[in-house]
Each structure stands twice: as C-alpha cells, then as structure tokens.
C-alpha positions in Angstrom: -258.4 98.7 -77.7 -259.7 95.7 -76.1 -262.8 94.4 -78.9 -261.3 93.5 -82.2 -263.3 92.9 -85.1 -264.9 89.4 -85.1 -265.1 89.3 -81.5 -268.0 88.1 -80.0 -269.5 90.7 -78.1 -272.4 90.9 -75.3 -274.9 94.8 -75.1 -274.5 95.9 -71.9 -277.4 99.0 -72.1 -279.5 100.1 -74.3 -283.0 99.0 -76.2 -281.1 95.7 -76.9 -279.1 94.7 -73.7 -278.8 91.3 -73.4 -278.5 90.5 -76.9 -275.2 88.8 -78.4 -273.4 89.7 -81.8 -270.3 90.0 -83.9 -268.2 93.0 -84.1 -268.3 94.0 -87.8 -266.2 97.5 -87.8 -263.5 99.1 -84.9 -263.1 102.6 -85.0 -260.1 103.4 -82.5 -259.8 106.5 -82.7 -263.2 107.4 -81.5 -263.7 104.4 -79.3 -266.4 103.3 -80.9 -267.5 99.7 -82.8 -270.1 98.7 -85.3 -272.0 95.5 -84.0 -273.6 92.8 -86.2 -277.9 93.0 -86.0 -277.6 95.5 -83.1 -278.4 99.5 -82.4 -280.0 99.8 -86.3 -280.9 102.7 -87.8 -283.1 102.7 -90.3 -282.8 105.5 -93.9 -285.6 106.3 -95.6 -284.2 106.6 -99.5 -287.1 109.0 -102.2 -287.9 107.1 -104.8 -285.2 107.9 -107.7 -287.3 107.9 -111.0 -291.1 107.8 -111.3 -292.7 104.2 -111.1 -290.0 103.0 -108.8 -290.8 102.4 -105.0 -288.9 104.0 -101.9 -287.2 102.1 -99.6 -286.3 102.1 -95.8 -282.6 100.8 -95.5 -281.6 99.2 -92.3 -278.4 99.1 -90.7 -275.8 99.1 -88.2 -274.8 102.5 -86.0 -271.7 102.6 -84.3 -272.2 101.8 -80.4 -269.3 103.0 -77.6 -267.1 100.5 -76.1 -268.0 100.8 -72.7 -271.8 99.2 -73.4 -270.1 96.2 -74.8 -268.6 93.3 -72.8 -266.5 91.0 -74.5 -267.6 87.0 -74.6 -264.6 84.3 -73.8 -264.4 82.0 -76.7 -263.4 79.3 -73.7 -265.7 79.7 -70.6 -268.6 81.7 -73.2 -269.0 84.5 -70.7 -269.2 88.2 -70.4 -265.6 89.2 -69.1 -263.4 92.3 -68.9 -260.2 91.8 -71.0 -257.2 91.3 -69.4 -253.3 91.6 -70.9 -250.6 89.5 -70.4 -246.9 90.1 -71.6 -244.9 86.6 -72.5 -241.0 87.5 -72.9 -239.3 85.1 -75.3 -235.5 85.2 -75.9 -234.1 86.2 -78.8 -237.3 88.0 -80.1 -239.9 91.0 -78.8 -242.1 90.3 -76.2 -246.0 89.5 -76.9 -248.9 91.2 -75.9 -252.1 89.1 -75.7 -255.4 89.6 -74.3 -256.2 87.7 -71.6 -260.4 86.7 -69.6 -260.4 87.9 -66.5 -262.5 84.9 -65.4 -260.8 81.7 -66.7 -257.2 83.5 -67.5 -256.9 81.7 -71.0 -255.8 83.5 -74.1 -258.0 85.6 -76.6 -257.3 84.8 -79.7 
C-alpha cells in the first residue's frame, strides 16, 4: 500500500477536498485509511441513566485510498508514490517509496 500511518496525506474529493491531515489507521485489506479531523461522522449516544445528558460523538470514518494523495515530506507537495529497489551485497534488497516529483526517499 502506498499511505502508511503517519503520513501526511492531502483529500482529493469529497465535502473536504483540499484539506491536509495525518493518517491515523491503514486498513490494507480493504484499501481503506482513517484520516486525522477528516470525513467525521458524528453518533448520537441515549442518555444511560436518568439526570444524565446525551451526547453526539464525533469521529473519524474510514476514506478509500484513491481520494487521498500523499504529501512529500521534502518538496511538501501532493505526489503519487513511487518505488525504488536498492540491491546491497551480502544482504536483501530494499524496497522504499519514492515522490514522483523530486525523486527523494519516503521515509
């Protein structure tokens, strides 16, 4: 999956394009990511016993990959993510993530 969690992350669609956040939760297996202040929901929760006050719980829904575009720690763009394999001798190869604008390393 290209967006890790902690990743910096820009909305591509939705009632908050534009906006920029953190990636809280990955889910890979359903291609989907929870993002920091963006797509909330809120819950409406009754009132338990009597005398106490409802409340409306806001929080984070999980968003699909594809409206998010991943911002370059380096150039601070939106980019699409690159790999790049670097062979070293005597141990396994390394897979990193690469911007497709300024070609440095994602961390």
């Amino acid at each position: 999956m290209n967006i890790k969690k902690n990743d910096k992350v820009k909305m591509l669609s939705g009632k908050d394009r534009g906006k920029i956040a953190k990636v809280l939760q990955v889910l890979p297996a359903t291609n989907k990511v929870s993002v920091e202040g963006l797509n909330l929901l809120i819950k409406h929760l009754r009132p338990r016993q009597q005398g106490e006050k409802g409340q409306r719980l806001e929080f984070p829904s999980f968003v699909a990959v594809s409206k998010l575009s991943l911002i370059c720690p380096k150039c601070g763009k939106a980019t699409r993510v690159g790999f790049k394999i670097v062979k070293k001798e005597g141990a396994r190869d390394q897979k990193f993530r690469i911007c497709r604008k300024c070609q440095e390393i994602i961390e």
